[in-house]
TORDO-508065 format. One line per field, with one value per residue (C-alpha): y, x, z; residue number from 1. Coordinates in nm, 3 decimals. Each point is the difference from the previous one (the first is absolute). Layout:
y [Y | ...];
x [X | ...];
z [Z | ...];
nr [NUM | ...];
***
This chain:
y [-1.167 | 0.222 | -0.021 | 0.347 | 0.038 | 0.310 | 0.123 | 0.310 | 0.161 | 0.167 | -0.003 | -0.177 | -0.224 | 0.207 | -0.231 | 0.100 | -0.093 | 0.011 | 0.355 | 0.209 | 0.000 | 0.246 | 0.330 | -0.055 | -0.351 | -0.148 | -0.360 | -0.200 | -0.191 | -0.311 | -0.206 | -0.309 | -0.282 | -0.302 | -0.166 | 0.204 | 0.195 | 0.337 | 0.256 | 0.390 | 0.157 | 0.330 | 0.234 | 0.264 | 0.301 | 0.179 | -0.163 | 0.102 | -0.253 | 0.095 | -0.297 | -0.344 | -0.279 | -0.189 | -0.389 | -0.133 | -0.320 | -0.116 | 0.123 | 0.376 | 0.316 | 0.280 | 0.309 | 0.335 | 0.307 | 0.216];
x [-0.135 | 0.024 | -0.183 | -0.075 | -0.088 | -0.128 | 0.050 | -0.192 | 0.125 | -0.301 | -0.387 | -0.277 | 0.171 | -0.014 | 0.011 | 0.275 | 0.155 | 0.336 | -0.044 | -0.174 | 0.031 | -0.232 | 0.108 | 0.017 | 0.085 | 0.297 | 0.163 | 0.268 | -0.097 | 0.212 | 0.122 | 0.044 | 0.086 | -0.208 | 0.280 | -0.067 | 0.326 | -0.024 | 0.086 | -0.079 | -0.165 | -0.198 | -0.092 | -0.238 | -0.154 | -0.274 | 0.002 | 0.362 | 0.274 | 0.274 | 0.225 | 0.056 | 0.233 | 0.110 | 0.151 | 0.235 | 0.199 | 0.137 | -0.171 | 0.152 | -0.304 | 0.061 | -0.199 | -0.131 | -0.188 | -0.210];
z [-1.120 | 0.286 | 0.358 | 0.156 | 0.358 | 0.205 | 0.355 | 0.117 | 0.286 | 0.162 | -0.063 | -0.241 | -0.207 | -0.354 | -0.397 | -0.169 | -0.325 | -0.199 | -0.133 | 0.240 | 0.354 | 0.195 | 0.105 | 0.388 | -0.026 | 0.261 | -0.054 | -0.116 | -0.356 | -0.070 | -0.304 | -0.034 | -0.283 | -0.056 | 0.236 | 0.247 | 0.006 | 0.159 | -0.317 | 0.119 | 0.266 | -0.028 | 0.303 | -0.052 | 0.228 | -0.070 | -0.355 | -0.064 | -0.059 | 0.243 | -0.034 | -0.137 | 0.091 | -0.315 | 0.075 | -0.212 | 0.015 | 0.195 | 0.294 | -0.067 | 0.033 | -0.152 | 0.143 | -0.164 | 0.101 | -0.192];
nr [1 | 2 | 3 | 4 | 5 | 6 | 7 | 8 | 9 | 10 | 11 | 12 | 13 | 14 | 15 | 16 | 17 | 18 | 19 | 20 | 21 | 22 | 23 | 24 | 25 | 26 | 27 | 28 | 29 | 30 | 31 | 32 | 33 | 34 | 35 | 36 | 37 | 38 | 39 | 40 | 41 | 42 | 43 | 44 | 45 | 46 | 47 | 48 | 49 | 50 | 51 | 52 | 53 | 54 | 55 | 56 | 57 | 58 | 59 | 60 | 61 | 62 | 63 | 64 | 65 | 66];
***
């Protein structure tokens, strides 16, 4: 099982689900495991993902850009 939370960055807050976020949306979504340990983070502008951080053990992050 995996816990998602969302961040918006400016304005109303928007719903938003696992397969479509909306066109103009800004944020950071994060995943977590039923323990609570921080697995991937996903930051999107204007409902474009322009980077993630990916944690691994132990305590390492490896970064990408799209």
């Amino acid at each position: 099982m995996l816990i998602l939370r969302y961040f918006q960055i400016k304005g109303n807050p928007t719903k938003i689900n696992y397969n479509n976020v909306q066109p103009n949306w800004t944020g950071s979504i994060d995943v977590f495991n039923y323990q609570e340990k921080h697995l991937r983070t996903f930051n999107f502008e204007k409902g474009k993902l322009i980077s993630y951080v990916r944690f691994s053990p132990p305590n390492t992050k490896q970064i990408g850009k799209n």
